[in-house]
PDB file of N, CA, C and O in Angstrom:
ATOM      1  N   UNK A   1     113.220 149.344  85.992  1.00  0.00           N
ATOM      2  CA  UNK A   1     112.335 149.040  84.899  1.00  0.00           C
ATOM      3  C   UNK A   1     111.091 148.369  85.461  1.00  0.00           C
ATOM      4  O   UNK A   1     111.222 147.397  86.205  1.00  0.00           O
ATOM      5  N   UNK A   2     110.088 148.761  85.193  1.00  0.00           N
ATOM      6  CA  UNK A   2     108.699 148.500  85.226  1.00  0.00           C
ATOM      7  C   UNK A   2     108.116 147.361  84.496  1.00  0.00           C
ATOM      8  O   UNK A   2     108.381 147.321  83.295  1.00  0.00           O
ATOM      9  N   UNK A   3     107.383 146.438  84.977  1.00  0.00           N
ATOM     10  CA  UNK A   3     107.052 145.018  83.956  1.00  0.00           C
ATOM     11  C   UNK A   3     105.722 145.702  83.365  1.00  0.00           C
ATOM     12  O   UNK A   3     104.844 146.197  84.072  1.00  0.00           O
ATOM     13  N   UNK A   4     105.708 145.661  82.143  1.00  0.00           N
ATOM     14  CA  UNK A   4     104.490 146.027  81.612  1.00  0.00           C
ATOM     15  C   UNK A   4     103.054 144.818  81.668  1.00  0.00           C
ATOM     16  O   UNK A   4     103.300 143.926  82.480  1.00  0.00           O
ATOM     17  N   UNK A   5     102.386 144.737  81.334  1.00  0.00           N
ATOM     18  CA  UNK A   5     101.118 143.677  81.519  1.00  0.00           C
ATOM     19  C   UNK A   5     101.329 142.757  80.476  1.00  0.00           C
ATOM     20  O   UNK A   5     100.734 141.699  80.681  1.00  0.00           O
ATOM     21  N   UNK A   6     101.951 142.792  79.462  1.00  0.00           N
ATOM     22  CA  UNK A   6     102.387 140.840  79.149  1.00  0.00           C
ATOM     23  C   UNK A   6     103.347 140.255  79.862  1.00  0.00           C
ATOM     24  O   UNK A   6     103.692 139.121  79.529  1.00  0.00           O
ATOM     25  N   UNK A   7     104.084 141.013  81.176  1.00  0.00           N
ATOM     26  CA  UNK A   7     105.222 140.036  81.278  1.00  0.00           C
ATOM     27  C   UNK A   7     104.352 139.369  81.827  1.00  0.00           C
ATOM     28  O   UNK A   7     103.196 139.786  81.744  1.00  0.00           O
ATOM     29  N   UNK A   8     104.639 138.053  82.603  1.00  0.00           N
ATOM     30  CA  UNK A   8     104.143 136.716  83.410  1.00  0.00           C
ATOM     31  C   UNK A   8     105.241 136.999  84.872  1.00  0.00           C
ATOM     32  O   UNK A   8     106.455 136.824  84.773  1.00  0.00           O
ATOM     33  N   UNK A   9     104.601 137.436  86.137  1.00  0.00           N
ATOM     34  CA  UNK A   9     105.734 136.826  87.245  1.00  0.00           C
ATOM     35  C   UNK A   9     105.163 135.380  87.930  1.00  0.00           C
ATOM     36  O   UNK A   9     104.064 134.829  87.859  1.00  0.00           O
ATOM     37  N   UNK A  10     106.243 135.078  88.528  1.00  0.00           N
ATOM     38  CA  UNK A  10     106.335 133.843  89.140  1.00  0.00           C
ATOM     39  C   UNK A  10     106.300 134.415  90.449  1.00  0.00           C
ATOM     40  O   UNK A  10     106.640 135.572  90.697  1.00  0.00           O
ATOM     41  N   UNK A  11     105.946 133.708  91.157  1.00  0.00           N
ATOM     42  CA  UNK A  11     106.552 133.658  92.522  1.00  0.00           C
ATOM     43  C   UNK A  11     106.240 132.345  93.354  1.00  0.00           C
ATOM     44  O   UNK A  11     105.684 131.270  93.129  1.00  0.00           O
ATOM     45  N   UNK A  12     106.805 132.893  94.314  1.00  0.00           N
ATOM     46  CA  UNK A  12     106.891 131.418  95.028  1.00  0.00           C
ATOM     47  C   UNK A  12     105.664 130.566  95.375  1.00  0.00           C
ATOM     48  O   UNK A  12     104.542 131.072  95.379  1.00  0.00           O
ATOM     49  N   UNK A  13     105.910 129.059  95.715  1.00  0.00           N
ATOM     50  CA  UNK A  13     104.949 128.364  95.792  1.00  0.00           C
ATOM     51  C   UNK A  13     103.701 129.219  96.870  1.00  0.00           C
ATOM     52  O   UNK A  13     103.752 130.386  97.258  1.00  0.00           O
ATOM     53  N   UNK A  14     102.953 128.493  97.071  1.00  0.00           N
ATOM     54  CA  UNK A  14     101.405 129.122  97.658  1.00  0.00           C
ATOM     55  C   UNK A  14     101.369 128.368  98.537  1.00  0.00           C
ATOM     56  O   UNK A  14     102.274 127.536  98.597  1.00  0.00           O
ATOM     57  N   UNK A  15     100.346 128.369  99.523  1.00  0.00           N
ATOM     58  CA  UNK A  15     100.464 127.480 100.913  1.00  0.00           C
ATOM     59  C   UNK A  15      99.855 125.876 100.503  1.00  0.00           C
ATOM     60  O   UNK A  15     100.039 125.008 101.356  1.00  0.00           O
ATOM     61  N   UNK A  16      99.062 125.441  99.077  1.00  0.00           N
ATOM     62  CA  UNK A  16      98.939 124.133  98.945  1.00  0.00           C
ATOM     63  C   UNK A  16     100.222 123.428  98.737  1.00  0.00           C
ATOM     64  O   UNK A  16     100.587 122.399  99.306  1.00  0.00           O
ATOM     65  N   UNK A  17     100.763 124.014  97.979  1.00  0.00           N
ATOM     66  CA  UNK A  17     102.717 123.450  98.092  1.00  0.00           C
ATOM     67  C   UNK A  17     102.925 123.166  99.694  1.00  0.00           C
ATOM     68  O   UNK A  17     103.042 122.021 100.130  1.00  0.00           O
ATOM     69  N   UNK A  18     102.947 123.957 100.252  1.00  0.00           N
ATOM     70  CA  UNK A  18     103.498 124.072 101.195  1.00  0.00           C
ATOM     71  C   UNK A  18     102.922 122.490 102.585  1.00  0.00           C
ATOM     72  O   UNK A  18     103.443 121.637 103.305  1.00  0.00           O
ATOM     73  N   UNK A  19     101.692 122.964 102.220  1.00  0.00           N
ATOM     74  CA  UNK A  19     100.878 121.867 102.662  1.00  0.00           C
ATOM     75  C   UNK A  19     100.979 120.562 102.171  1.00  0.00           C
ATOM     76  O   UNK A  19     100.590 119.678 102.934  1.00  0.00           O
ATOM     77  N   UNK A  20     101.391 120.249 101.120  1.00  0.00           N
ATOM     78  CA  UNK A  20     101.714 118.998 100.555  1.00  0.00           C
ATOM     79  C   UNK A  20     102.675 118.382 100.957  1.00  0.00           C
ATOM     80  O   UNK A  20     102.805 117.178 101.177  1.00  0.00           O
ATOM     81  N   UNK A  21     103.468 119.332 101.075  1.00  0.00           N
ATOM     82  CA  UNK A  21     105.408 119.434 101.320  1.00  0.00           C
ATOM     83  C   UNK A  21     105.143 118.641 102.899  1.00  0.00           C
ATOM     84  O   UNK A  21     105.806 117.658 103.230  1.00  0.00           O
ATOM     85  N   UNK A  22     104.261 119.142 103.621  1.00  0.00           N
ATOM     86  CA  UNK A  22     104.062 119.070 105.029  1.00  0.00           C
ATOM     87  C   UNK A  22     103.670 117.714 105.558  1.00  0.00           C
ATOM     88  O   UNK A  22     104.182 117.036 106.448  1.00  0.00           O
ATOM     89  N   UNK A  23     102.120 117.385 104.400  1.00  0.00           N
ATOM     90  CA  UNK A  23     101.936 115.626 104.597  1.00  0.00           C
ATOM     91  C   UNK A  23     102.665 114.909 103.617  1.00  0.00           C
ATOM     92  O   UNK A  23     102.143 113.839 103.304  1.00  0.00           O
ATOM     93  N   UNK A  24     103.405 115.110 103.217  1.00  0.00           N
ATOM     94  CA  UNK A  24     104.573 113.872 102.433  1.00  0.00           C
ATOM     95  C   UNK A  24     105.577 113.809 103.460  1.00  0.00           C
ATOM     96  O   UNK A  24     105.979 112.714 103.856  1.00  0.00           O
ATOM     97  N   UNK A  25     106.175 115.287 104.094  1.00  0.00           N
ATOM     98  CA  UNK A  25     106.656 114.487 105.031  1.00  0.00           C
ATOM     99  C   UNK A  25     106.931 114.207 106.236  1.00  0.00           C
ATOM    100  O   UNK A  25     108.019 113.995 106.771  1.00  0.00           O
ATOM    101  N   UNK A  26     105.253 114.217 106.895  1.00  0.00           N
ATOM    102  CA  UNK A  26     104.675 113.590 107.843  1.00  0.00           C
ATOM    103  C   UNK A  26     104.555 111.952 107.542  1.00  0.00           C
ATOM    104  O   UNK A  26     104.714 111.193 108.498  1.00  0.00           O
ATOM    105  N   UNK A  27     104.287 111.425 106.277  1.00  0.00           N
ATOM    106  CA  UNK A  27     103.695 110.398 105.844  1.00  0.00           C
ATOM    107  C   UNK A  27     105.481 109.427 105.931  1.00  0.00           C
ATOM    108  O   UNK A  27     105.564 108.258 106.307  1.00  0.00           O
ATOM    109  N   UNK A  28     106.899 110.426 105.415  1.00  0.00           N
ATOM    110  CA  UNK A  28     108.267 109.482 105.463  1.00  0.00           C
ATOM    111  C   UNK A  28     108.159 109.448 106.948  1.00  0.00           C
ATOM    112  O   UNK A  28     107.901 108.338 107.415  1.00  0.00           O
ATOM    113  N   UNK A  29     108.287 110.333 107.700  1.00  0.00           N
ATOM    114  CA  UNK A  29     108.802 110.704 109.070  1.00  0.00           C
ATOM    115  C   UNK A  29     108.278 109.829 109.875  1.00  0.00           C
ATOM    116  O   UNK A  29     108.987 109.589 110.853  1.00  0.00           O
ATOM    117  N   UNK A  30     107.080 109.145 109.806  1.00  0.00           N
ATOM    118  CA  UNK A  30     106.744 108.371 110.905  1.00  0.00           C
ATOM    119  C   UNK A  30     107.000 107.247 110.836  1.00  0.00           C
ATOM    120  O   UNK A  30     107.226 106.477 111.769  1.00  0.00           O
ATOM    121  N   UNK A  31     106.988 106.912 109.063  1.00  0.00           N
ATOM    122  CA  UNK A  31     107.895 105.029 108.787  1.00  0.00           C
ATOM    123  C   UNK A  31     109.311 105.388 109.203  1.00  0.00           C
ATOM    124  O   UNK A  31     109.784 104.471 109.875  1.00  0.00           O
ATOM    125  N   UNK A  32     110.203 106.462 109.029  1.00  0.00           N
ATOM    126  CA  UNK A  32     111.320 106.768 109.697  1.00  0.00           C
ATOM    127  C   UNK A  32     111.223 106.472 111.326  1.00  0.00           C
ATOM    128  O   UNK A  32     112.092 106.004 112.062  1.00  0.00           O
ATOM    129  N   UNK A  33     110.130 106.820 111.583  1.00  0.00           N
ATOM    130  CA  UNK A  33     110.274 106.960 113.205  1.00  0.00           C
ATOM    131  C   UNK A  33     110.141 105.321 113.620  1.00  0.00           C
ATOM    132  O   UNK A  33     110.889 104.871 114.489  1.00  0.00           O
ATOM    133  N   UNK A  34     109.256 104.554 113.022  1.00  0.00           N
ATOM    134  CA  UNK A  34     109.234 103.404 113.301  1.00  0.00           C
ATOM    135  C   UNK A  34     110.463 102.375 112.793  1.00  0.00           C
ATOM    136  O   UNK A  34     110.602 101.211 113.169  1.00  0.00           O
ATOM    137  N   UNK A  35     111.243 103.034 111.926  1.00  0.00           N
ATOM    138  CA  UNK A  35     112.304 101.821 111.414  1.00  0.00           C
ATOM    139  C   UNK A  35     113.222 102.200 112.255  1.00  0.00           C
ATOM    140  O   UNK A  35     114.070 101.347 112.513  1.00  0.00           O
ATOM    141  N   UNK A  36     113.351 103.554 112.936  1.00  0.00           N
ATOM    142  CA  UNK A  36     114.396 103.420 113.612  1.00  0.00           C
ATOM    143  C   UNK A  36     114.032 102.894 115.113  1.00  0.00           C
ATOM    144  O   UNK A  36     115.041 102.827 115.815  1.00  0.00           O
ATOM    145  N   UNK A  37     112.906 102.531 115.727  1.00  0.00           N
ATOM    146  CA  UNK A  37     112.553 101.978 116.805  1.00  0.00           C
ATOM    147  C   UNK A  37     113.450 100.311 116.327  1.00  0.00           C
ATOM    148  O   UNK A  37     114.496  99.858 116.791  1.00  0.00           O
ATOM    149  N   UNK A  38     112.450  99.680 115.154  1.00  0.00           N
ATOM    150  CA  UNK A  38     113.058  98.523 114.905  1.00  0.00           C
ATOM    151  C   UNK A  38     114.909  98.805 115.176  1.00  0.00           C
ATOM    152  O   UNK A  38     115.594  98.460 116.139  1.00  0.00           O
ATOM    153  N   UNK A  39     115.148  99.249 114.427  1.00  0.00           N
ATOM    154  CA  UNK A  39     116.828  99.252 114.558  1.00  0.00           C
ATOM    155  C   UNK A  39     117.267  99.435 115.828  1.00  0.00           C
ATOM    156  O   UNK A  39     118.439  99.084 115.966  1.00  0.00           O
ATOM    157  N   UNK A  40     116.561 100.010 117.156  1.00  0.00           N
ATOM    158  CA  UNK A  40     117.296 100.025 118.270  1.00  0.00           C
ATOM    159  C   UNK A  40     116.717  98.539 118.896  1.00  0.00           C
ATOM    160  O   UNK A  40     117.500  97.800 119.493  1.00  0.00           O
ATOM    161  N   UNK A  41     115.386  98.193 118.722  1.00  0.00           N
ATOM    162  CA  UNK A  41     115.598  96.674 119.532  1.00  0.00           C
ATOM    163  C   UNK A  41     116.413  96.093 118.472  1.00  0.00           C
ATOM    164  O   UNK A  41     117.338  95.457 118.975  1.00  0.00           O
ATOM    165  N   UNK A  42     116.426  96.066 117.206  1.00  0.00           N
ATOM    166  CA  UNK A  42     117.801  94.867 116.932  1.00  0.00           C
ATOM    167  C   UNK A  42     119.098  95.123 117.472  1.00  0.00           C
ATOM    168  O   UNK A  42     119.598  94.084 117.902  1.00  0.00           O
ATOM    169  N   UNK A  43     120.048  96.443 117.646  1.00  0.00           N
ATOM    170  CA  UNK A  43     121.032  96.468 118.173  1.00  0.00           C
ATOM    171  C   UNK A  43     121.143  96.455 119.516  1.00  0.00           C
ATOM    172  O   UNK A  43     122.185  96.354 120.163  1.00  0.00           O
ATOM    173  N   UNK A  44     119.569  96.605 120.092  1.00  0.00           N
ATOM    174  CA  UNK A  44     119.655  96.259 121.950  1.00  0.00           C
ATOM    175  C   UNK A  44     120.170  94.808 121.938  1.00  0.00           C
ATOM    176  O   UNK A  44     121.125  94.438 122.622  1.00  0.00           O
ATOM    177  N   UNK A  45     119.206  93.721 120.801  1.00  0.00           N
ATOM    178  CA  UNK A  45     119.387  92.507 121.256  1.00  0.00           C
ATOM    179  C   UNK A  45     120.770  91.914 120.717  1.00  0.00           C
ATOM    180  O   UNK A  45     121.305  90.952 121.268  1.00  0.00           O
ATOM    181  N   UNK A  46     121.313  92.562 119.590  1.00  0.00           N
ATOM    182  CA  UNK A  46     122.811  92.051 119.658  1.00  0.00           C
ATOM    183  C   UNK A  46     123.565  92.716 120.420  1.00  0.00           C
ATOM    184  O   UNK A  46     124.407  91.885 120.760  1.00  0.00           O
ATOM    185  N   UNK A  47     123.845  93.796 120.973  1.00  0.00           N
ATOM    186  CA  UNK A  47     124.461  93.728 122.290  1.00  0.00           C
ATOM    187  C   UNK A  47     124.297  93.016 123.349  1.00  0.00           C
ATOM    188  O   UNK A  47     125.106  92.649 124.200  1.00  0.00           O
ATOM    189  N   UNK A  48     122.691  92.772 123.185  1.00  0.00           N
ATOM    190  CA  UNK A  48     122.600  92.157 124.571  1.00  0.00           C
ATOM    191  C   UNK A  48     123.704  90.659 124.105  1.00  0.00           C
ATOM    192  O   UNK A  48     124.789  90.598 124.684  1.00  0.00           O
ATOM    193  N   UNK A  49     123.474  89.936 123.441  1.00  0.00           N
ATOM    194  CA  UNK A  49     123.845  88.858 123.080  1.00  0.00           C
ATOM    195  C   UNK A  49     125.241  88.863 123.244  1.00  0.00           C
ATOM    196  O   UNK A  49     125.885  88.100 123.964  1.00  0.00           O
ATOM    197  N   UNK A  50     125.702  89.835 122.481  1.00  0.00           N
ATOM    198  CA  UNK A  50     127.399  89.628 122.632  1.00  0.00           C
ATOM    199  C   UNK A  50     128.178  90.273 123.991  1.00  0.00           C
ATOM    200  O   UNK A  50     129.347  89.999 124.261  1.00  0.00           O
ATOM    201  N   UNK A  51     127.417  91.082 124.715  1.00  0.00           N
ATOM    202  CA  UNK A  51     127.557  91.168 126.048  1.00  0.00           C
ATOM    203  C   UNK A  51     127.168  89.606 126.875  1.00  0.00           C
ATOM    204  O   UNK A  51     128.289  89.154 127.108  1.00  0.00           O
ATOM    205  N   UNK A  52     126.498  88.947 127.226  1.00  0.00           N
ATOM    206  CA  UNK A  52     125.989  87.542 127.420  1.00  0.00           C
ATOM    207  C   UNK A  52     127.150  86.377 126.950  1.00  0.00           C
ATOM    208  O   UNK A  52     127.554  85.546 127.763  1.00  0.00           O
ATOM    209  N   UNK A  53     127.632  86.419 125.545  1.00  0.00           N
ATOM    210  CA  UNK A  53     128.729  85.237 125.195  1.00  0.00           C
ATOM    211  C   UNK A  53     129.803  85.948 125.885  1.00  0.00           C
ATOM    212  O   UNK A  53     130.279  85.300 126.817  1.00  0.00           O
ATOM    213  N   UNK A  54     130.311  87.087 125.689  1.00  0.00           N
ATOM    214  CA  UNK A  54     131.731  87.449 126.746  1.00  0.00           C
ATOM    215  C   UNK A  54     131.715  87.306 128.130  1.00  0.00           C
ATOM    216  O   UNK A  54     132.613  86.893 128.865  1.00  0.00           O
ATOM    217  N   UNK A  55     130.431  87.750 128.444  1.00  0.00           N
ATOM    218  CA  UNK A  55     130.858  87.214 130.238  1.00  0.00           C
ATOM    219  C   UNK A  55     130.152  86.054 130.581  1.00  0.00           C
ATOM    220  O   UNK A  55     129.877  85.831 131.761  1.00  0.00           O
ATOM    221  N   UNK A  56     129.732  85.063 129.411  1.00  0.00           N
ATOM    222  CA  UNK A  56     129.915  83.741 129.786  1.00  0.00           C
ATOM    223  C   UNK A  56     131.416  82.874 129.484  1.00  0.00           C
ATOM    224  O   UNK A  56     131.750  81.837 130.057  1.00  0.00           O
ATOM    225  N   UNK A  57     132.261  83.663 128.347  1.00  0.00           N
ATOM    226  CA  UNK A  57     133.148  83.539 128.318  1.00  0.00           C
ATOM    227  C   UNK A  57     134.454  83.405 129.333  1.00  0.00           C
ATOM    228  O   UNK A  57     135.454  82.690 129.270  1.00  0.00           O
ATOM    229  N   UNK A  58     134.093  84.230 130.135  1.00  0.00           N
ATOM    230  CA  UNK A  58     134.866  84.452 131.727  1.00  0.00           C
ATOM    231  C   UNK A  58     135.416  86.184 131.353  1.00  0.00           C
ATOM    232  O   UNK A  58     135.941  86.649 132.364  1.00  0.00           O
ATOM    233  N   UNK A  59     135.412  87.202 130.168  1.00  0.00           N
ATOM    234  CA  UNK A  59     135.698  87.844 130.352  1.00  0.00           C
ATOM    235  C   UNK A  59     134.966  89.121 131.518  1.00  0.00           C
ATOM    236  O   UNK A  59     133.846  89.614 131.379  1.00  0.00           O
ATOM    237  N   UNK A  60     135.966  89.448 132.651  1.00  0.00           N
ATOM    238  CA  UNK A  60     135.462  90.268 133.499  1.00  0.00           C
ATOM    239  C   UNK A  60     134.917  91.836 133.477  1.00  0.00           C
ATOM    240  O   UNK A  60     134.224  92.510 134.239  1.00  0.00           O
ATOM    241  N   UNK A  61     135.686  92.103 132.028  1.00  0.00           N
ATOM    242  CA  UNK A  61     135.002  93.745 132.007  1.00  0.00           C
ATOM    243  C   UNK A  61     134.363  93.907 131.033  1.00  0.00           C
ATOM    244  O   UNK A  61     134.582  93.867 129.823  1.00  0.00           O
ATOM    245  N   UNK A  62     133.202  94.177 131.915  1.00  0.00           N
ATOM    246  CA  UNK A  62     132.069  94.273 129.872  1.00  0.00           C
ATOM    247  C   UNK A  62     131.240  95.039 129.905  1.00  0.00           C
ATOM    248  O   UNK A  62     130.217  95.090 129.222  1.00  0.00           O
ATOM    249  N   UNK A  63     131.922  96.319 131.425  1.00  0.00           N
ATOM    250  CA  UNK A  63     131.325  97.446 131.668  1.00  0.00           C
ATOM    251  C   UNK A  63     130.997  98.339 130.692  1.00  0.00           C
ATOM    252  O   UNK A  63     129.863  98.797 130.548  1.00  0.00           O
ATOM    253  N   UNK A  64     132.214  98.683 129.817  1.00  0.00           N
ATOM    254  CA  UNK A  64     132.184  99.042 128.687  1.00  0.00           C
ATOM    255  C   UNK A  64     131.633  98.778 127.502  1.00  0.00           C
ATOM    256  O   UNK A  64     131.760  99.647 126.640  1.00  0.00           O
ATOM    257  N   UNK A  65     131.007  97.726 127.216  1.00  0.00           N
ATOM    258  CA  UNK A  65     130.398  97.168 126.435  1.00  0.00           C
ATOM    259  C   UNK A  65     129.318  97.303 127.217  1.00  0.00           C
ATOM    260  O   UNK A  65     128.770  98.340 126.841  1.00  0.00           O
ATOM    261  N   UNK A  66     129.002  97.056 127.674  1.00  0.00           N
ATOM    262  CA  UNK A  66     127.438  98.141 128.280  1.00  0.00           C
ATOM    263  C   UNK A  66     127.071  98.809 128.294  1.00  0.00           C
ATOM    264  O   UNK A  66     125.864  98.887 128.065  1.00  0.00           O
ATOM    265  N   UNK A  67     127.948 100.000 128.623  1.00  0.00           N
ATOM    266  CA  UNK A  67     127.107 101.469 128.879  1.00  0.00           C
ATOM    267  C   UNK A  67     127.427 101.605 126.728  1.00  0.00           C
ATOM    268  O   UNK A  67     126.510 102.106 126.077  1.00  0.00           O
ATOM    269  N   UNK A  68     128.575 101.172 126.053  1.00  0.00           N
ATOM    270  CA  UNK A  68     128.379 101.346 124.820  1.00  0.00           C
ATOM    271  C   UNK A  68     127.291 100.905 124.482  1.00  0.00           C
ATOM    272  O   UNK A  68     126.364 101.714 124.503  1.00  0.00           O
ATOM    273  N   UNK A  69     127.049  99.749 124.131  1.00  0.00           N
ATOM    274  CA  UNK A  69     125.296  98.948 123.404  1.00  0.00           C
ATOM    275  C   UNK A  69     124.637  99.869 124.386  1.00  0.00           C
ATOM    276  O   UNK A  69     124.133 100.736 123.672  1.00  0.00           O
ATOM    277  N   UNK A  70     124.425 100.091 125.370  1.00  0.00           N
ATOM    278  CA  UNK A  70     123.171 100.653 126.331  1.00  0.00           C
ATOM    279  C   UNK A  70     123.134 102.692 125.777  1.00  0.00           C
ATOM    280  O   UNK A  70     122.279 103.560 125.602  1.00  0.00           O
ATOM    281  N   UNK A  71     124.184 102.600 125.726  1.00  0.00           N
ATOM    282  CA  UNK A  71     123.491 104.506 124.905  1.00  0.00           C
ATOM    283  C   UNK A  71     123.582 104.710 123.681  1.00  0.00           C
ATOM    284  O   UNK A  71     123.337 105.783 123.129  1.00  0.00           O
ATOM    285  N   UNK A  72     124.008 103.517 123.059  1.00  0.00           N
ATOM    286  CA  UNK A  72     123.701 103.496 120.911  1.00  0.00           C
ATOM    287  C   UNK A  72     122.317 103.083 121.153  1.00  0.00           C
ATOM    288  O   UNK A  72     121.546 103.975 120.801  1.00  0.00           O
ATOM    289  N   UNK A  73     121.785 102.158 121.579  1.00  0.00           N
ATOM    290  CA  UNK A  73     120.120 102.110 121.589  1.00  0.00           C
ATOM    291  C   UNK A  73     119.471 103.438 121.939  1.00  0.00           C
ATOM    292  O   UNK A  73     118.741 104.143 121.243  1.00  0.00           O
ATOM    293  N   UNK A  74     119.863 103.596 123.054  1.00  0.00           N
ATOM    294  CA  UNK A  74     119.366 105.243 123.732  1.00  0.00           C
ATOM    295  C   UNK A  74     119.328 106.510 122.746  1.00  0.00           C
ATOM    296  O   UNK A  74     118.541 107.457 122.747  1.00  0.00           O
ATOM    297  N   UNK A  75     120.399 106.245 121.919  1.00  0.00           N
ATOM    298  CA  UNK A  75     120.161 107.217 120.874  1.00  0.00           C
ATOM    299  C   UNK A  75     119.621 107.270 119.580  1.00  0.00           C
ATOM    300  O   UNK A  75     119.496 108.260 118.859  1.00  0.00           O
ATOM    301  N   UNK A  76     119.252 105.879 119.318  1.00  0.00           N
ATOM    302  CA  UNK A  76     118.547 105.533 118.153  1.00  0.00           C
ATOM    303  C   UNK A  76     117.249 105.938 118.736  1.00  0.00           C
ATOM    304  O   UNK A  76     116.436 106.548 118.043  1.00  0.00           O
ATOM    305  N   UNK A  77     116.943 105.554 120.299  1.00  0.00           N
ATOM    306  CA  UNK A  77     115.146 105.961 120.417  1.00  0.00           C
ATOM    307  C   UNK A  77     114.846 107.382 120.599  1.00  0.00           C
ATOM    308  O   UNK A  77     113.744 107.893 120.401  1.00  0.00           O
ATOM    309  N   UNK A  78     116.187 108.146 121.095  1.00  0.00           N
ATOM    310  CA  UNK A  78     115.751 109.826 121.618  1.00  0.00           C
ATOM    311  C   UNK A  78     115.924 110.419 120.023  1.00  0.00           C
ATOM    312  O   UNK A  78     115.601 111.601 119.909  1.00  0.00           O
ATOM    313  N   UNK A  79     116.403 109.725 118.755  1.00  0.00           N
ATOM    314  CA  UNK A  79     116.445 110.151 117.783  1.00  0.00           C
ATOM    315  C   UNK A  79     114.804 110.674 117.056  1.00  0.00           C
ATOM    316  O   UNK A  79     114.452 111.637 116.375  1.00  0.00           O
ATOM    317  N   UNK A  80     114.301 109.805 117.468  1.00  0.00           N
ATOM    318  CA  UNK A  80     112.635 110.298 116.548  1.00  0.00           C
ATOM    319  C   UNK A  80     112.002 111.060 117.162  1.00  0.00           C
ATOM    320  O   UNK A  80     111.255 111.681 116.407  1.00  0.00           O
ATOM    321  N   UNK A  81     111.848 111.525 118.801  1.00  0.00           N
ATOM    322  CA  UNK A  81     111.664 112.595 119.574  1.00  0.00           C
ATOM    323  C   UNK A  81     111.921 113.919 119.087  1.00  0.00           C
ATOM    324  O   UNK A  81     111.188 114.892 118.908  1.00  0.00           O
ATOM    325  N   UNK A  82     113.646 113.626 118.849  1.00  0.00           N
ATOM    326  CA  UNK A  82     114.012 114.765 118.780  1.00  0.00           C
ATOM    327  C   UNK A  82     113.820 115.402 117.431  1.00  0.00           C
ATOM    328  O   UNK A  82     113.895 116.628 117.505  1.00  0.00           O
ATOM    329  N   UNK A  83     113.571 114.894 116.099  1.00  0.00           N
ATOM    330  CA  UNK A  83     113.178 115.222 114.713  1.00  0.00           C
ATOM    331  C   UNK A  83     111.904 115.044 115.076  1.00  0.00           C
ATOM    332  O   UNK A  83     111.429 115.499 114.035  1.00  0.00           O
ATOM    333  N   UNK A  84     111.079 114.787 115.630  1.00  0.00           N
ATOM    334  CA  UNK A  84     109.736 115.202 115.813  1.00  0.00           C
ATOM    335  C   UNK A  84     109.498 116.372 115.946  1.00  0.00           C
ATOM    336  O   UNK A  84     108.552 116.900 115.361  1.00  0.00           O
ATOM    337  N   UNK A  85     110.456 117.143 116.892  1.00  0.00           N
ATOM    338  CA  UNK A  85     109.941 118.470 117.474  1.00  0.00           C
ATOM    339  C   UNK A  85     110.868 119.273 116.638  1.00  0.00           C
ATOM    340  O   UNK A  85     110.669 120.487 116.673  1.00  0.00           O
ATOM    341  N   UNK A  86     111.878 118.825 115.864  1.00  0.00           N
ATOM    342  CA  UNK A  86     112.402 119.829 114.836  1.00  0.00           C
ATOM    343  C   UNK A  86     111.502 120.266 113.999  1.00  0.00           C
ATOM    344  O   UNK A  86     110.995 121.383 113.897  1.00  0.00           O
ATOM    345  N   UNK A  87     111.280 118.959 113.194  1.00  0.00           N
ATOM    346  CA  UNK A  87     110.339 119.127 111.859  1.00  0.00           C
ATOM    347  C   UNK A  87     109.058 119.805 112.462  1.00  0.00           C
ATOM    348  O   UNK A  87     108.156 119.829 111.625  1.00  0.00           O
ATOM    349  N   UNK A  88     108.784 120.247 113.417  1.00  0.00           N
ATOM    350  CA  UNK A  88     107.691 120.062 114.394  1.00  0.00           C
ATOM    351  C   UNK A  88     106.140 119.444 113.937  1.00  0.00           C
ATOM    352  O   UNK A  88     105.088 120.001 113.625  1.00  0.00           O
ATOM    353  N   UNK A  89     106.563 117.977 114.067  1.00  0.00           N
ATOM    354  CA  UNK A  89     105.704 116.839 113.536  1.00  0.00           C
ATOM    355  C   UNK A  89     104.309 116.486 114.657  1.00  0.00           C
ATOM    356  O   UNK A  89     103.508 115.592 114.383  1.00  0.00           O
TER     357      UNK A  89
END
């Protein structure tokens, strides 16, 4: 069936949508990118801290508790890199 000239089509958004879509969220993505910087120095510095009271404590292995706190930071910072180049921001 053939649309005669009163129907109305729709179609999909147009490239100003699209473009809008693009700086809104450029405009979340980079306060994203910066809150999650904040969130890795706060959990650098409470690891660091509670790594610091245990082996002032006398406990001897806190190897593990190192390389843990040391690659949860690591991945909070390679996190905004890597959604950078997804979203490709």
């Amino acid at each position: 069936m053939l649309p005669d000239r009163s129907t109305t089509l729709y179609a999909q958004p147009g490239l100003p949508e699209f473009q809008q879509a693009n700086a809104d969220l450029g405009r979340s993505f980079f306060s994203m990118f910066d809150a999650t910087m904040v969130l890795a120095g706060i959990f650098g510095i409470c690891g660091g801290l509670k790594i610091y009271y245990n082996w002032q404590m006398g406990k001897d292995r806190i190897t593990a508790d190192v390389a843990a706190w040391f690659f949860a930071a690591l991945f909070m910072i390679l996190t905004g890199p890597f959604l950078r180049t997804l979203f490709g921001l």
